[in-house]
Backbone as JSON Lines, residues from 0, in Angstrom:
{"i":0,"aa":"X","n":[8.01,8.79,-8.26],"ca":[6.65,9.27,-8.38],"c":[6.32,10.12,-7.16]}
{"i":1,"aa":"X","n":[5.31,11.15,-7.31],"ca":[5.06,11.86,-6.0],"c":[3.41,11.82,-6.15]}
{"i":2,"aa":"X","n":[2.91,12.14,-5.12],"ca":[1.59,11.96,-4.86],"c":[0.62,12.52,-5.58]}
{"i":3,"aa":"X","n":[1.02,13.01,-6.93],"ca":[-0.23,13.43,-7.79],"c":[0.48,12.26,-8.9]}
{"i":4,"aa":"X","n":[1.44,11.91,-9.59],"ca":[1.6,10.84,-10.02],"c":[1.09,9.43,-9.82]}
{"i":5,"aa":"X","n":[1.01,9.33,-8.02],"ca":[0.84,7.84,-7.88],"c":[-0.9,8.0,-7.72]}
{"i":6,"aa":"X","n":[-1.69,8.93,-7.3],"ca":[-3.14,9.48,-7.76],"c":[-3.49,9.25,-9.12]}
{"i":7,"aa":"X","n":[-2.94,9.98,-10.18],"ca":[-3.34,9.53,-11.33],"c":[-3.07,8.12,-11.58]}
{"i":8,"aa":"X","n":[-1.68,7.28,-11.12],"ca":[-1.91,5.69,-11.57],"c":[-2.9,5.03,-10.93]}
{"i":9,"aa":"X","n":[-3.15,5.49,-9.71],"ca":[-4.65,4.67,-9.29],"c":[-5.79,4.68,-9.94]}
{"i":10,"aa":"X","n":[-6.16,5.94,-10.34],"ca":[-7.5,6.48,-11.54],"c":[-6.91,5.49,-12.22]}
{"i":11,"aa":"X","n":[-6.15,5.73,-13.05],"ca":[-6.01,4.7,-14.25],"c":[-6.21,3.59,-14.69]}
{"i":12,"aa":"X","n":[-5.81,2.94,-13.33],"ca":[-5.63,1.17,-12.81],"c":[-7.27,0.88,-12.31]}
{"i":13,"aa":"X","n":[-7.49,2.03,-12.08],"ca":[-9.22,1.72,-11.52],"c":[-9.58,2.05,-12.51]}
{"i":14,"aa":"X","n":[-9.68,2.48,-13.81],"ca":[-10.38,2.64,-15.15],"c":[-10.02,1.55,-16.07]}
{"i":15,"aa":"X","n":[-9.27,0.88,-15.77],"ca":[-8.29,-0.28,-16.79],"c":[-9.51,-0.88,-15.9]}
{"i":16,"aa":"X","n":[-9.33,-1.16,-15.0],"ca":[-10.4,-2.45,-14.37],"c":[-11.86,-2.77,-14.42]}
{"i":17,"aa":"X","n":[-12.09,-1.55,-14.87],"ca":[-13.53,-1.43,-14.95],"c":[-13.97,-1.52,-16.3]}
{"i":18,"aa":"X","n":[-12.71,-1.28,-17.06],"ca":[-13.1,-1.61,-18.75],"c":[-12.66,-2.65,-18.76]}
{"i":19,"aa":"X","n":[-11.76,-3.32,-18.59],"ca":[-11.3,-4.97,-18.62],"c":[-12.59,-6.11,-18.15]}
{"i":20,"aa":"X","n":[-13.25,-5.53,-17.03],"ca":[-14.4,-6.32,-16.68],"c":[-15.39,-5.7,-16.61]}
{"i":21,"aa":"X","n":[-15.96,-4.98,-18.08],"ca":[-17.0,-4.56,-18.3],"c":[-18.16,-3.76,-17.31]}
{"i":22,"aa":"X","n":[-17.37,-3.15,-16.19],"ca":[-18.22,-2.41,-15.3],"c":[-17.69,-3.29,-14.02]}
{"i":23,"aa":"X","n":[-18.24,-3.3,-12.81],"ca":[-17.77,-3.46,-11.44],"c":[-18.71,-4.91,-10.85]}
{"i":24,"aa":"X","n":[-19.6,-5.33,-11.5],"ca":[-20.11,-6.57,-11.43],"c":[-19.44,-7.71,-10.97]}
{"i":25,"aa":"X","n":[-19.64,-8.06,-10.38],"ca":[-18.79,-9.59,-9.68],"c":[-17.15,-9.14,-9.7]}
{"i":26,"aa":"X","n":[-16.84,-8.0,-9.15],"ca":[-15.88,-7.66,-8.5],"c":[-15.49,-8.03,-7.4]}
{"i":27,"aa":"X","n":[-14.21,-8.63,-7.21],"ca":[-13.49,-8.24,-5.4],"c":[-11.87,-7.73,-5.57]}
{"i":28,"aa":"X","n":[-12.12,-6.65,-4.89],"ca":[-10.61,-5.85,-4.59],"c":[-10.42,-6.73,-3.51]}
{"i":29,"aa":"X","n":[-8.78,-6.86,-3.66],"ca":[-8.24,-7.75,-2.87],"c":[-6.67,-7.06,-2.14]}
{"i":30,"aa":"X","n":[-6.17,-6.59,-1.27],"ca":[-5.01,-6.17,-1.25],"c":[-4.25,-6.87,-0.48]}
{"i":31,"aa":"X","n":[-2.78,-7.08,-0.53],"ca":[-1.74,-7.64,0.56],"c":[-0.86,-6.78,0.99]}
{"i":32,"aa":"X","n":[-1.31,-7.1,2.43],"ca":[-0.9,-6.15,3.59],"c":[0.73,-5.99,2.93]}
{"i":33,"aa":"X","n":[1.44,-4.92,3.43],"ca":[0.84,-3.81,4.06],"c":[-0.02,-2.64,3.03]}
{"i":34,"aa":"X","n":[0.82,-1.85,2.24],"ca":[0.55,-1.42,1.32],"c":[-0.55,-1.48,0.25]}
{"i":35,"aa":"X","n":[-0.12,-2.74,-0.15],"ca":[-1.04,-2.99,-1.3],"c":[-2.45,-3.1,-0.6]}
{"i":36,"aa":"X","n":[-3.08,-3.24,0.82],"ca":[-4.04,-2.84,1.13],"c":[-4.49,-1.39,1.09]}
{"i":37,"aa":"X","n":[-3.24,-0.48,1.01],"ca":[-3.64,0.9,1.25],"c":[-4.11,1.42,-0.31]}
{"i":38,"aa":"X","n":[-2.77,0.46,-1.44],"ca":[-3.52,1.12,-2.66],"c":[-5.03,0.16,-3.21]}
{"i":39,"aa":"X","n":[-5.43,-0.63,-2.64],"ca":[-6.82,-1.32,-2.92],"c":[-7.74,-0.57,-2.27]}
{"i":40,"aa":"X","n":[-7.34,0.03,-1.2],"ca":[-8.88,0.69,-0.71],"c":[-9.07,2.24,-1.72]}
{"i":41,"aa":"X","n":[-7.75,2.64,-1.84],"ca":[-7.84,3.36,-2.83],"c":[-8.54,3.15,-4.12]}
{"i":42,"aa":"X","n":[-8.16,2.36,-4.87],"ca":[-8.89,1.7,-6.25],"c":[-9.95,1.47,-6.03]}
{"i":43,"aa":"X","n":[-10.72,1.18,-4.66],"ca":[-11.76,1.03,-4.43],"c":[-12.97,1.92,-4.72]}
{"i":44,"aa":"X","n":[-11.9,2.99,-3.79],"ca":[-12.53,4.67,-3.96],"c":[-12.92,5.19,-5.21]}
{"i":45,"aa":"X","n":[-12.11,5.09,-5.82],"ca":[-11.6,5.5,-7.3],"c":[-12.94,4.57,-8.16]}
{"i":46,"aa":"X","n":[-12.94,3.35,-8.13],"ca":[-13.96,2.9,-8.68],"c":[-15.74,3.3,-8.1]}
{"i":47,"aa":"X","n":[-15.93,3.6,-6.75],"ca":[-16.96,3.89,-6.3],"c":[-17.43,5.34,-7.26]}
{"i":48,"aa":"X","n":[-16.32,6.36,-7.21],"ca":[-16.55,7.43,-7.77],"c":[-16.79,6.97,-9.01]}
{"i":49,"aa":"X","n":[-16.54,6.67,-9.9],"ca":[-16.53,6.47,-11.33],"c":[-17.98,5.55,-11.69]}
{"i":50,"aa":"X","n":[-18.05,4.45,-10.71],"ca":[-19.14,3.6,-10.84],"c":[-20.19,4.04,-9.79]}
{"i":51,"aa":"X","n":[-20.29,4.61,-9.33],"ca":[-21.08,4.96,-8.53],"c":[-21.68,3.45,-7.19]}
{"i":52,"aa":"X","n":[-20.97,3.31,-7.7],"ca":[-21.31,1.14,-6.69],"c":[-20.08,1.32,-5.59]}
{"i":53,"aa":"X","n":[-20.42,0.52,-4.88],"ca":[-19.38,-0.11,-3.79],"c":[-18.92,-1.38,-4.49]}
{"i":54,"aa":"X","n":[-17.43,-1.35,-4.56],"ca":[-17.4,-2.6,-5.15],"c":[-16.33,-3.88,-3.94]}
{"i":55,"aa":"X","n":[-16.82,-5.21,-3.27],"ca":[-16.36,-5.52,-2.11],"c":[-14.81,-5.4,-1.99]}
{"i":56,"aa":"X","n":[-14.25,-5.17,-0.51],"ca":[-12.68,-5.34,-0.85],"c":[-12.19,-6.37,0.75]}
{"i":57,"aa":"X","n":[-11.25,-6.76,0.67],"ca":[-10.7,-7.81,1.21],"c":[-8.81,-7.27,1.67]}
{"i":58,"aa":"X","n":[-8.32,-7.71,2.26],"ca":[-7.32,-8.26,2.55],"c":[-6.74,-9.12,2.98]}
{"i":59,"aa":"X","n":[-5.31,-9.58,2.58],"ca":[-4.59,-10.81,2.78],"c":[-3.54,-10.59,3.68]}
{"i":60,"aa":"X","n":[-3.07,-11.47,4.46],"ca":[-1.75,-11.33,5.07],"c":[-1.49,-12.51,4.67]}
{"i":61,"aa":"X","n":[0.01,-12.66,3.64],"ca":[0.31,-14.12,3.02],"c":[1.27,-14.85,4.01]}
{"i":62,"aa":"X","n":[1.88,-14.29,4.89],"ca":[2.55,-14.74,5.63],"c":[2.7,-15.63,6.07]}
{"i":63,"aa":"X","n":[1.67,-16.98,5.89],"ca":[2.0,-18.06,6.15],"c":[2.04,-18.66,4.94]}
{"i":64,"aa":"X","n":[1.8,-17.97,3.96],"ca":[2.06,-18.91,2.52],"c":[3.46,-18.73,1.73]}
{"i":65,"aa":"X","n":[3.87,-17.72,2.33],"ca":[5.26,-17.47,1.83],"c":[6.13,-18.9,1.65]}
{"i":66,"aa":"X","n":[7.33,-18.86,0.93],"ca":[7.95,-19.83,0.19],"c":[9.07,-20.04,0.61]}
{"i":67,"aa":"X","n":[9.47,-18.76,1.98],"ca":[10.9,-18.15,2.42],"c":[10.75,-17.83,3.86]}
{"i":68,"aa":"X","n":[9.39,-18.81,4.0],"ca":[9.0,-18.52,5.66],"c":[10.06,-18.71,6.69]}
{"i":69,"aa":"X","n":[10.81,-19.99,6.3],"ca":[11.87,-20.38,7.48],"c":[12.85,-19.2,7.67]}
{"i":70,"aa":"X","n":[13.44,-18.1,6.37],"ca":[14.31,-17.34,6.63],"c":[13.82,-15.37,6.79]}
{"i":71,"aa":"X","n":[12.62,-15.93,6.95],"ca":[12.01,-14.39,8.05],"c":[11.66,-14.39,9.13]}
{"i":72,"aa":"X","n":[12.35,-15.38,9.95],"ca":[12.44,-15.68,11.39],"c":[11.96,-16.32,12.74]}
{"i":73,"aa":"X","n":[12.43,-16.68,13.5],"ca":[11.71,-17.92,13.99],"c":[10.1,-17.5,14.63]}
{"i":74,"aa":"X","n":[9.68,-16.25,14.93],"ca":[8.07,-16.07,15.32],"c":[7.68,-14.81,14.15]}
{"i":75,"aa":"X","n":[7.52,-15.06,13.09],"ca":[7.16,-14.18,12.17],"c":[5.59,-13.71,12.52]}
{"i":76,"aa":"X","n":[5.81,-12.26,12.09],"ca":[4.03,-11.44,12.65],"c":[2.85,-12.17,11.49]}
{"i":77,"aa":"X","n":[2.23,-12.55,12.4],"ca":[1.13,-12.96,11.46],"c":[-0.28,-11.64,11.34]}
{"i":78,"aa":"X","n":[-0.73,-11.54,10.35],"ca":[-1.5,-10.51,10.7],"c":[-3.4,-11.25,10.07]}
{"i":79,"aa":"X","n":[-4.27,-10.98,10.77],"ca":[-5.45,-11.08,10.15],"c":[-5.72,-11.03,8.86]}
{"i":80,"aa":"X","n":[-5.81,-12.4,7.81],"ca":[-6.54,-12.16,6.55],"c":[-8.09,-11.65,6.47]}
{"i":81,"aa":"X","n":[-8.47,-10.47,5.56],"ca":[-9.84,-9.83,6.18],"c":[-10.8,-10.51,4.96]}
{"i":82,"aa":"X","n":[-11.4,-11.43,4.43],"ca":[-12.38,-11.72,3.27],"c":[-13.65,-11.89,3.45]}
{"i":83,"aa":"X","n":[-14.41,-11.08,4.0],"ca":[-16.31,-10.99,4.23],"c":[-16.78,-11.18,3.24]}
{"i":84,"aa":"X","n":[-16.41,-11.3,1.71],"ca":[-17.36,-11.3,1.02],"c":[-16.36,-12.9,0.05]}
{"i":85,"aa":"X","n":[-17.39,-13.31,-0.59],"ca":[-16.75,-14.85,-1.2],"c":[-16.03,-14.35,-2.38]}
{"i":86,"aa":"X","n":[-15.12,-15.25,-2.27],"ca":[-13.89,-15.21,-3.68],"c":[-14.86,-16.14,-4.72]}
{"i":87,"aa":"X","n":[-15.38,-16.96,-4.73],"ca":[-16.63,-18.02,-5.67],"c":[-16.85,-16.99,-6.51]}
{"i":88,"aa":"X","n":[-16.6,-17.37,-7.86],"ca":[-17.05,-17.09,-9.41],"c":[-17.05,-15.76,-9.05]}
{"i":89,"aa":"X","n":[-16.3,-14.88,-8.67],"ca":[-15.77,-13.71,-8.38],"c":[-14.56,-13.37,-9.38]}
{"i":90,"aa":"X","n":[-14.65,-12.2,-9.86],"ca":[-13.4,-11.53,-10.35],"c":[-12.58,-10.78,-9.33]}
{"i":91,"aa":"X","n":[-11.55,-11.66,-8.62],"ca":[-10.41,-11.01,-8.1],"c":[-9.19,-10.71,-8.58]}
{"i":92,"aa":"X","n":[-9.28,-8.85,-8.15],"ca":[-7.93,-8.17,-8.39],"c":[-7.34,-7.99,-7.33]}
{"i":93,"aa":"X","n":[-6.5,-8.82,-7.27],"ca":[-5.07,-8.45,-6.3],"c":[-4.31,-7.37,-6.44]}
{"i":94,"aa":"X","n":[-3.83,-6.53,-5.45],"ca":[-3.93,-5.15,-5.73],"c":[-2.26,-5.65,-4.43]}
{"i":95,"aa":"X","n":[-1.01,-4.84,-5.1],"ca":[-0.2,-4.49,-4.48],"c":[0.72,-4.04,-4.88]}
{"i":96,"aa":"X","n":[1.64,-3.28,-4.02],"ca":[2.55,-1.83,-4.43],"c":[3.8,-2.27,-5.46]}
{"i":97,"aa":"X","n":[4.26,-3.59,-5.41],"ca":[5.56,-3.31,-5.87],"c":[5.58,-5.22,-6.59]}
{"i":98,"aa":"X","n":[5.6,-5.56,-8.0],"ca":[6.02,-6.38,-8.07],"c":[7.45,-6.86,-8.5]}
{"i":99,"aa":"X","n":[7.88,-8.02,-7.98],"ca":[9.6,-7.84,-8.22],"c":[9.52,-9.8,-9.07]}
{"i":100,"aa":"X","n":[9.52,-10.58,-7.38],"ca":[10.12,-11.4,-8.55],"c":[8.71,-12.56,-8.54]}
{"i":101,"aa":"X","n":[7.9,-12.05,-8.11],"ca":[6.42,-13.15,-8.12],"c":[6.33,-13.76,-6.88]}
{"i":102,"aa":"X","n":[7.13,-13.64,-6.37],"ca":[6.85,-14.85,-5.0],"c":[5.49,-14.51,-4.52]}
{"i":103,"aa":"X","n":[5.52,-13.18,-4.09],"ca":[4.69,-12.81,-3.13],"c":[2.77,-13.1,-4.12]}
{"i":104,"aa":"X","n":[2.82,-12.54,-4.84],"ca":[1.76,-13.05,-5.63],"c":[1.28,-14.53,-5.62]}
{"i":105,"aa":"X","n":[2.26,-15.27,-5.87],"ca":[1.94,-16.39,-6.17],"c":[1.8,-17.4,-4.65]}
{"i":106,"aa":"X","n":[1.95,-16.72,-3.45],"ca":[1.66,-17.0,-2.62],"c":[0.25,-16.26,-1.92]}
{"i":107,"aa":"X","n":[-0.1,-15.22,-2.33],"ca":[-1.17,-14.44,-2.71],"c":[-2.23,-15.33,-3.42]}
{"i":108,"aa":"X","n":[-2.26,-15.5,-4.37],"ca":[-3.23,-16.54,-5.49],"c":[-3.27,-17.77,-4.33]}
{"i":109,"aa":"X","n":[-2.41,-18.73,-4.08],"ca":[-2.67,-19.76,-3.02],"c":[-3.61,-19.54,-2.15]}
{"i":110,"aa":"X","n":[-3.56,-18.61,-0.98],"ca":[-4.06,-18.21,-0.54],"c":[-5.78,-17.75,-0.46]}
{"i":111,"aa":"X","n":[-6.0,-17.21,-1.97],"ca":[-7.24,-16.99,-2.41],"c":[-7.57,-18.3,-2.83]}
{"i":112,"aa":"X","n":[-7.04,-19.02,-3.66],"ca":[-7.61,-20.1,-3.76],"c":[-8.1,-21.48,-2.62]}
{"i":113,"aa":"X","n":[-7.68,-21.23,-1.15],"ca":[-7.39,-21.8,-0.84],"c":[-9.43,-21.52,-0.06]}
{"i":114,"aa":"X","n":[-9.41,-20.5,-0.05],"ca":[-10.88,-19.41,0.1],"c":[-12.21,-20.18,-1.08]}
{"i":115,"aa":"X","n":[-11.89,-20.62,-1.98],"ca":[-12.83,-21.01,-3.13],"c":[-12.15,-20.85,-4.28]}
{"i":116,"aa":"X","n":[-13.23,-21.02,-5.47],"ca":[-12.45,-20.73,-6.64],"c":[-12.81,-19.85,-7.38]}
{"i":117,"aa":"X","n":[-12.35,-18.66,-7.25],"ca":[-12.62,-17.27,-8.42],"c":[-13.03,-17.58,-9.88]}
{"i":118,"aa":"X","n":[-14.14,-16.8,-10.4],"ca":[-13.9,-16.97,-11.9],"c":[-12.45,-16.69,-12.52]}
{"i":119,"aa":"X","n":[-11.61,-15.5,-12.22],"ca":[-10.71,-15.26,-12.36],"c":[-10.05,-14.36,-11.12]}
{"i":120,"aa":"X","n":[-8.53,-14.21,-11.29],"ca":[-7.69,-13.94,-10.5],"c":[-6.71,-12.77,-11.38]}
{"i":121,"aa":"X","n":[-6.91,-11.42,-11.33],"ca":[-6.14,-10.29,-11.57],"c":[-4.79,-9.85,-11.25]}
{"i":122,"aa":"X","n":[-4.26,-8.86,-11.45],"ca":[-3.38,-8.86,-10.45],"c":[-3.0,-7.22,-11.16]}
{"i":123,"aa":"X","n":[-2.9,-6.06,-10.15],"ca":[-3.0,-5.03,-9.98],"c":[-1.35,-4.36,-9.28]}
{"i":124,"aa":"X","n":[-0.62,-3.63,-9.82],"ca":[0.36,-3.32,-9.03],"c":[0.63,-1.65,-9.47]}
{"i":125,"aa":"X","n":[1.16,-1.48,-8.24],"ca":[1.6,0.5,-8.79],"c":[2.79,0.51,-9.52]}
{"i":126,"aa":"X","n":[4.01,-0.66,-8.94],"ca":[5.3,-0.1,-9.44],"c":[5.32,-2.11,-10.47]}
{"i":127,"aa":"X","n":[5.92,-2.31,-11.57],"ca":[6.88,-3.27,-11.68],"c":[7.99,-3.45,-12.07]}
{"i":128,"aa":"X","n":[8.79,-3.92,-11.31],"ca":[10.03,-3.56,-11.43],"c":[10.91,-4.64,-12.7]}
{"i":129,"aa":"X","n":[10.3,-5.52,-12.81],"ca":[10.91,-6.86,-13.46],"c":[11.52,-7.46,-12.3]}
{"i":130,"aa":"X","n":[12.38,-8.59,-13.6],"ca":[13.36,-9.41,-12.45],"c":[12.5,-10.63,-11.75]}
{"i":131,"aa":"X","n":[11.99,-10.81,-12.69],"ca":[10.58,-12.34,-12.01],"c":[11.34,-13.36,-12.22]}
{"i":132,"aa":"X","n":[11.02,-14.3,-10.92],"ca":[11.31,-15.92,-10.62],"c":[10.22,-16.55,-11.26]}
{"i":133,"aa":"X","n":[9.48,-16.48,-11.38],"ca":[8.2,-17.26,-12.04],"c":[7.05,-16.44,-13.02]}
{"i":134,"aa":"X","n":[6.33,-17.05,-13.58],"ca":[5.8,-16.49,-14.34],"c":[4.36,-16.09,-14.27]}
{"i":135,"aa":"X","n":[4.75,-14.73,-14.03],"ca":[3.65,-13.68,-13.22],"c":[3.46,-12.59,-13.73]}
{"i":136,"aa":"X","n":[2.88,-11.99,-14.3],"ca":[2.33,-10.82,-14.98],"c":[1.33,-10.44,-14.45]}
{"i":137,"aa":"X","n":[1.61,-8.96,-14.68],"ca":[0.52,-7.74,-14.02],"c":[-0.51,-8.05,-15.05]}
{"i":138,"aa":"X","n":[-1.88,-7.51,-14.64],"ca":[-2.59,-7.03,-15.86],"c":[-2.91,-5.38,-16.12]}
{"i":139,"aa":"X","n":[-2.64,-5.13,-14.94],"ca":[-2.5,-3.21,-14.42],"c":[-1.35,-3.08,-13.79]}
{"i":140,"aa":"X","n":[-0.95,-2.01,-14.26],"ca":[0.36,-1.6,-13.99],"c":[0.32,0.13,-13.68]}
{"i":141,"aa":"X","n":[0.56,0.56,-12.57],"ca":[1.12,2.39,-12.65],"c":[1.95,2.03,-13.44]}
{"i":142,"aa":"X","n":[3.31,1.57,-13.05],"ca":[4.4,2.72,-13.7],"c":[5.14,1.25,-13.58]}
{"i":143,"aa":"X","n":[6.33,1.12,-15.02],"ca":[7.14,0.09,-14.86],"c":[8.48,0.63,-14.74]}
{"i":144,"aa":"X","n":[9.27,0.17,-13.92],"ca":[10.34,0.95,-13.63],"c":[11.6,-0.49,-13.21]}
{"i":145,"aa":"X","n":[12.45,-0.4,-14.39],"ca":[13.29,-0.83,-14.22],"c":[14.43,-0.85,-13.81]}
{"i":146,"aa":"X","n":[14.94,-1.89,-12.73],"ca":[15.64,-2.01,-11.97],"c":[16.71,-3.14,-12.21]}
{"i":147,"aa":"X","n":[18.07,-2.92,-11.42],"ca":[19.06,-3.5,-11.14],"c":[18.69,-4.37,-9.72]}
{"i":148,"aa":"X","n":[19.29,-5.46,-9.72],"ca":[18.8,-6.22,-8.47],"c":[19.78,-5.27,-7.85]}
{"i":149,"aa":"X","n":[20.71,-4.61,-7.67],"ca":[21.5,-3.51,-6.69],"c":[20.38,-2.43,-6.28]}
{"i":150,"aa":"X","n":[19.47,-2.32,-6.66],"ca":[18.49,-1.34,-6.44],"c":[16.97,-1.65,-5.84]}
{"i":151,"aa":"X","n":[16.45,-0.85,-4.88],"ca":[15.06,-1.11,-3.88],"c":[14.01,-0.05,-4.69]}
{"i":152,"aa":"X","n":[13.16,-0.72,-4.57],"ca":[12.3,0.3,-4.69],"c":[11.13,0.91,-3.58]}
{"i":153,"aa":"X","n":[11.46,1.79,-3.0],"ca":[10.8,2.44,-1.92],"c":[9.5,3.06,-2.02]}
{"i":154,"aa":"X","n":[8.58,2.44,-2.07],"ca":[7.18,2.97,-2.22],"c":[6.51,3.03,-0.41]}
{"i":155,"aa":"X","n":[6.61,5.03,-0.79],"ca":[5.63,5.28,0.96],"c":[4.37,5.72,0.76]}
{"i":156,"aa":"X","n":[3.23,5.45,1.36],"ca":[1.72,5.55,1.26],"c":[1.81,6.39,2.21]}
{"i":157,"aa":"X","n":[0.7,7.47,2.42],"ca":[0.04,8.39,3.48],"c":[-0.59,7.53,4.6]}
{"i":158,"aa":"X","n":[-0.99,6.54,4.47],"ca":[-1.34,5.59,5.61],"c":[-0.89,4.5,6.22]}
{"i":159,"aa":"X","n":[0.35,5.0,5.79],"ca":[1.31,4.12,6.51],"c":[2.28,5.0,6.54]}
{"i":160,"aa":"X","n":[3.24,5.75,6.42],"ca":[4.57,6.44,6.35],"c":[4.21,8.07,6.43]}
{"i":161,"aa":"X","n":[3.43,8.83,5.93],"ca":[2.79,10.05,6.39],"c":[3.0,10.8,4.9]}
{"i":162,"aa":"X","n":[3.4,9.98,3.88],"ca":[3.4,11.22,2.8],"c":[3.26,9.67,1.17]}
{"i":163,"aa":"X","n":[3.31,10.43,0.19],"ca":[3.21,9.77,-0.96],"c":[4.34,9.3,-1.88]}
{"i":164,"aa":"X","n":[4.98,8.6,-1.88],"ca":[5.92,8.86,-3.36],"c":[7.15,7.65,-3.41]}
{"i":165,"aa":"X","n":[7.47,7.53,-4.23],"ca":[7.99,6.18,-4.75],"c":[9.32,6.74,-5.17]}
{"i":166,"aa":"X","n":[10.32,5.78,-4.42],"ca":[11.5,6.09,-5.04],"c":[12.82,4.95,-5.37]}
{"i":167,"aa":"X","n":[13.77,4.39,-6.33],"ca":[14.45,3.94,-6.35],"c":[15.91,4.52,-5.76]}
{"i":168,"aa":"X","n":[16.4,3.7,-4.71],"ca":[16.93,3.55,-3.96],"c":[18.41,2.67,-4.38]}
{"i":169,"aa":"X","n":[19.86,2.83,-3.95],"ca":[21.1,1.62,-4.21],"c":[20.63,1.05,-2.58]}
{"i":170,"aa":"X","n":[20.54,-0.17,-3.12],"ca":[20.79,-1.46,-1.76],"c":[22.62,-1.31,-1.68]}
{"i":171,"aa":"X","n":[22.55,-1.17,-0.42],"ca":[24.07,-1.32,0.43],"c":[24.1,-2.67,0.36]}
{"i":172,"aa":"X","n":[25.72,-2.88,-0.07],"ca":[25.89,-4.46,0.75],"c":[26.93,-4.51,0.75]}
């Protein structure tokens, strides 16, 4: 994908969301660092324009909920979870770049739940690749792009890496 591709899947994913929950009402955008914060503030945007509302947004750093904590090293970076506004009888969309095999989500959802209890819990991604450990489904999707576990999928944001575009990649080993 290149940066008018991954533009239009955001419109999209921010128009899926706003028809799925009937307008922007008891909304919270939710993203996990790194990325998937960059495409939530986006969707954010995207929904402000369209709805003319601010609709609240949040971020997570799951990093201590992870499932595989012991083997990402003995002082792993913890980063600030950001949530000012309440997850309570809230519609949260979890918003992030790449789903593969659920972990990260489902340590994501913990996390929020751990905050209150949402009316519901979304889940928003640009790329999915398949290849799930558990059973986790998008409800927005950019682009599904199937993969070989021999293969990465490289998604770079402008606010983080300096340019746009998504690419599948062979993992060396």
């Amino acid at each position: 994908m290149d940066a008018k591709e991954i533009d239009r899947a955001v419109t999209r994913i921010a128009h899926e969301i706003i028809e799925r929950n009937k307008g922007c009402e008891g909304l919270l955008i939710v993203g996990i660092r790194t990325r998937g914060e960059y495409l939530a503030n986006r969707v954010q945007r995207k929904i402000r324009e369209i709805e003319g509302r601010d609709v609240p947004l949040g971020i997570l750093d799951i990093t201590l909920y992870r499932d595989d904590l012991s083997s990402v090293g003995p002082q792993p970076i913890v980063r600030k979870t950001e949530l000012t506004h309440s997850v309570v009888d809230q519609n949260v969309v979890l918003v992030d770049d790449v789903l593969y095999t659920g972990r990260t989500v489902r340590a994501a959802m913990d996390e929020i739940i751990d905050f209150g209890r949402p009316r519901s819990i979304q889940l928003a991604v640009l790329i999915d690749r398949g290849h799930r450990e558990l059973p986790i489904r998008p409800d927005f999707v950019g682009k599904n792009v199937p993969t070989s576990r021999r293969e990465n999928i490289s998604v770079c944001l402008s606010e983080q890496d300096g340019k746009d575009n998504v690419a599948v990649e062979e993992v060396l080993r």
